[in-house]
N, C-alpha and C positions, 0 to 999 in steps of 0.2 A: 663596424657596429653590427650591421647584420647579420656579417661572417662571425662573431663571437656569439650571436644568441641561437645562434643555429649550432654551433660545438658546442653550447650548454643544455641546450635540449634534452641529447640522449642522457646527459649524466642524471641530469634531472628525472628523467624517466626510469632510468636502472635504479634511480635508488628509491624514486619510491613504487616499484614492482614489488619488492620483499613483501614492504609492508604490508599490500593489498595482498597478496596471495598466503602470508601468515595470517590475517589474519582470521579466524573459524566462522562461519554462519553459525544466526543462532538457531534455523531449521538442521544442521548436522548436528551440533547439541542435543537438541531437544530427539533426534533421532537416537542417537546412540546413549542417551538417558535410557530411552522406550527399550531402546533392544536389550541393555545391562539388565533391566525391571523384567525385561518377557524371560530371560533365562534362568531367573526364580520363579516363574510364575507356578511352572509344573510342579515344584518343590512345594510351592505352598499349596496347591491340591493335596500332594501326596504327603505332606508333614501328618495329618490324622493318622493315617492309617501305619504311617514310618512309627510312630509312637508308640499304637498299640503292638509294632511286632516287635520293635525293643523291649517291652515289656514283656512279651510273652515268648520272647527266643533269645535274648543277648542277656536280661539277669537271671534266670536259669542254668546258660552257661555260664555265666560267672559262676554262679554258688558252687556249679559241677567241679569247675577246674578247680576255686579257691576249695573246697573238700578235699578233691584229691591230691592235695598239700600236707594235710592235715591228717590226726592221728582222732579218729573219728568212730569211735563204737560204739554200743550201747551205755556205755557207762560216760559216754560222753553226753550222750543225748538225752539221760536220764539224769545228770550230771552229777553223779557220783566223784568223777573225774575231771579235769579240766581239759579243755580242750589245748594240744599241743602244738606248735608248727613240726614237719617233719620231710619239708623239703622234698626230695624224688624218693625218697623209700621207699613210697608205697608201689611207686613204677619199677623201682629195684627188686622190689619181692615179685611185681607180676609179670615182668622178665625174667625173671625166674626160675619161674614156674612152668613144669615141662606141658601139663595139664593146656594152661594158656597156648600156648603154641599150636599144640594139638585141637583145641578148640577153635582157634584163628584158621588154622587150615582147612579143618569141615568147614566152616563158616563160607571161607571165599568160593567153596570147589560148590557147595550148595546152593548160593547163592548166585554163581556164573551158570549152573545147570536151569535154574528158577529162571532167569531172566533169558536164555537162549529158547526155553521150553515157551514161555509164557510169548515171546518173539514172535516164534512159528506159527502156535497157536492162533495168536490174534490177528497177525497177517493173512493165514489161510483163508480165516474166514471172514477176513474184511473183500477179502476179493473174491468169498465165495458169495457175499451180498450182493456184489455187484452182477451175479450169472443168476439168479437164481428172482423168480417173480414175486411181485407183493404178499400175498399171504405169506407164504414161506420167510420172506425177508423179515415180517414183521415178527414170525413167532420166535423166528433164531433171536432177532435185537430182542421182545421181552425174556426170555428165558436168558439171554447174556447177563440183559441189566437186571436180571432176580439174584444173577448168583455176585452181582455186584454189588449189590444193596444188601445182602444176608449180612448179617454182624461174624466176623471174625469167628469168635468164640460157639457160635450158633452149628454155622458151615462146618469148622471142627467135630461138634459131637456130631454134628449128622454123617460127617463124613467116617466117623468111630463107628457108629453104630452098622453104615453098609458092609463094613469089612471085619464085622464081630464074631470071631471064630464059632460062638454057639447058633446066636440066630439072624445074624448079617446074608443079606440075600447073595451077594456075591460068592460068599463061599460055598453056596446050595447050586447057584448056576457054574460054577467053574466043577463043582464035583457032576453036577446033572450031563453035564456034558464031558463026561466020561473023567474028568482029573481026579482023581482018588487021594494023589498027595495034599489035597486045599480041604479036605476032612478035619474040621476042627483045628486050621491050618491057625495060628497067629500072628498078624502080620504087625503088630508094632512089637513084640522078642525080639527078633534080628533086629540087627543093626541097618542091613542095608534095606530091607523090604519097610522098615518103620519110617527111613526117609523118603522110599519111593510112596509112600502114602504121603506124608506131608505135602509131596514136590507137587501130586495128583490135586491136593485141597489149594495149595498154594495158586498154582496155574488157573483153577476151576474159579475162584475169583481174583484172580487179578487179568487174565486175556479179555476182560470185556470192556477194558481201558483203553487197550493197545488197539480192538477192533473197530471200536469207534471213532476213535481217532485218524487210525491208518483209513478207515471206510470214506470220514468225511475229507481227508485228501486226496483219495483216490477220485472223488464223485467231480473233486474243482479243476482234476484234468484236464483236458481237452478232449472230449470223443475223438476228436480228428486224428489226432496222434497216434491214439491206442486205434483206433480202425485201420492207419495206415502200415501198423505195424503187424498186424492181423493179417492185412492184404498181403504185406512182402513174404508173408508163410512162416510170421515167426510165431515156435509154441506159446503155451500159458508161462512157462517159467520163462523162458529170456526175455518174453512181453513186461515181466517180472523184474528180472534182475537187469535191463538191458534198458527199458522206459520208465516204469514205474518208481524202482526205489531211490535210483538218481533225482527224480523232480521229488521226492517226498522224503527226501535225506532230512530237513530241518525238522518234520513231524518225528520221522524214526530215531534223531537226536533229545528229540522231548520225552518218548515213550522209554527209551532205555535209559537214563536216568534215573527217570522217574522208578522202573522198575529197579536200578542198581540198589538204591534208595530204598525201596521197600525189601527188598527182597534179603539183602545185607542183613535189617534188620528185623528178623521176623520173630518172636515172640509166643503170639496168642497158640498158632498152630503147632507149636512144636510143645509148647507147656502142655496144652489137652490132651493132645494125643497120643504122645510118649507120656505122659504124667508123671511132667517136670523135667523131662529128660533123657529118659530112656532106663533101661535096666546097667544101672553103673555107672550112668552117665554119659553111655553111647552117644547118644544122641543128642549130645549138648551142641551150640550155637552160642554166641559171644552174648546175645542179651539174655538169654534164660542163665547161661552163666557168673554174669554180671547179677541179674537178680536173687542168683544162690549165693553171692557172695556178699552183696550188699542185705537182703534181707532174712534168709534162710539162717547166714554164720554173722549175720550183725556188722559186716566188717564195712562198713558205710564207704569211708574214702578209700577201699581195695576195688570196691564197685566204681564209687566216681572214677576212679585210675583207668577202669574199663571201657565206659562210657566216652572219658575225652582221646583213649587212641581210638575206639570206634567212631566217632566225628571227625578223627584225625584221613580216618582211612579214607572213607565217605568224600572228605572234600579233597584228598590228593587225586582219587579216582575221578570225580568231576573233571575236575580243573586241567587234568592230565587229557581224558577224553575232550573236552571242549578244545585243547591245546593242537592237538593231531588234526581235528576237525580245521581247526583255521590255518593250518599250515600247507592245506589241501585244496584252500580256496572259498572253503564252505560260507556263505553267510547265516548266520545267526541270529 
């Protein structure tokens, strides 16, 4: 009798072990409720502000792309006309188009020089802040962030007016110091001398993005490091390329976007300056382009066409650069 209640014990126990160990607390419940709720929780912060930039970037691109489907001109918009679908045509005609091509390629080679220039610029003298005593530092950062704050369009004509063949001061100081060729010289005529004026206004406000940024990375350093580097007898550039831009790779990832971004599509500077474009059309750029085609010739969806491969380009460059970055180890 005993020996039997003693062999029914374990089974007894084995079977009901399952039960107790399936079955769930209701504190793990009630936890993994909390945790499924806290992983929306950021979402519903950020739902306001998600809203306002769908509205104000995702149905704009729509209209862009649905346009550039479409047979879209003034007689459409006036509606004389009815509005047609018309499929890729209009990217058929602007592939094309030898004009396009050649305007795509100033665009990148202008746009890579803008943001290598604007690069240098702003790194010199973010680390020229850090050598250089308070007044001084103060007057370079206001005089940065003035040429920061000018409007576009403003900095342009001021930057017209310095380089004005009749009564532009630069052309009186390069001839005063002996240059006799800058005599009434023009420099937005050429071709090449009207973009090194651009590249000159372009850089003048936008390095004061890049130096404020790179400055306030450089400052969260560690003195210890850069002194120990100092001490081993290393110059200012391998202090540079050797300490510095390695811990500040994530900032100089933000800065040159950012720049690709701007710079890709510049506009205001190149419309004023050249006025409109240069003599011929020199001096064209894919968005002044885009806006001779879209509102100069009416041809609304040959514009949109322009506008969704210049988004197209924009975001394979991103994505490509962020791609290299994380394959290298980088965090972001």
């Amino acid at each position: 009798m005993s020996g039997r209640g003693v062999a029914k014990a374990p089974a007894g126990a084995a079977a009901a072990a399952p039960a107790v160990t399936e079955r769930p607390e209701r504190g793990d419940g009630r936890r993994s409720g909390a945790a499924r709720r806290g992983r929306w929780t950021p979402w519903l912060y950020l739902a306001p502000a998600l809203l306002v930039l769908g509205g104000l970037l995702l149905y704009p691109i729509y209209q862009l792309v649905l346009i550039s489907f479409l047979k879209y001109t003034q007689a459409q918009v006036s509606g004389g006309e009815p509005t047609t679908f018309e499929g890729l045509a209009n990217y058929t005609r602007l592939f094309g188009d030898e004009q396009f091509w050649e305007v795509l390629t100033t665009t990148v080679v202008f746009a890579a020089v803008c943001v290598v220039a604007t690069l240098a610029v702003g790194c010199a003298l973010a680390v020229l802040l850090t050598r250089i005593r308070a007044l001084p530092r103060l007057a370079l950062m206001l005089a940065a962030l003035g040429a920061w704050a000018t409007p576009a369009i403003t900095g342009s004509t001021v930057w017209v007016f310095l380089f004005d063949p009749d009564y532009g001061p630069v052309n009186r100081v390069l001839v005063w110091f002996g240059l006799g060729g800058f005599q009434d010289y023009s420099w937005t005529y050429g071709r090449y001398s009207a973009f090194a004026l651009v590249l000159f206004e372009v850089v003048w406000c936008s390095f004061p993005f890049v130096m404020v940024t790179v400055y306030a990375g450089i400052k969260a350093i560690p003195q210890e490091v850069l002194e120990a580097a100092s001490l081993d007898g290393a110059s200012q550039w391998r202090i540079w390329r050797a300490v510095m831009a390695p811990m500040l790779r994530p900032i100089l990832v933000v800065v040159t976007i950012q720049s690709i971004i701007w710079d890709f599509k510049v506009f205001t500077q190149i419309y004023v300056m050249t006025d409109g474009g240069g003599v011929a059309g020199q001096n064209l750029v894919l968005n002044v382009y885009a806006y001779q085609k879209a509102f100069a010739s009416s041809q609304y969806s040959l514009g949109s066409a322009i506008g969704v491969v210049m988004l197209l380009i924009l975001l394979v460059v991103t994505l490509v650069y962020l791609r290299l970055l994380r394959r290298r180890g980088e965090e972001l």
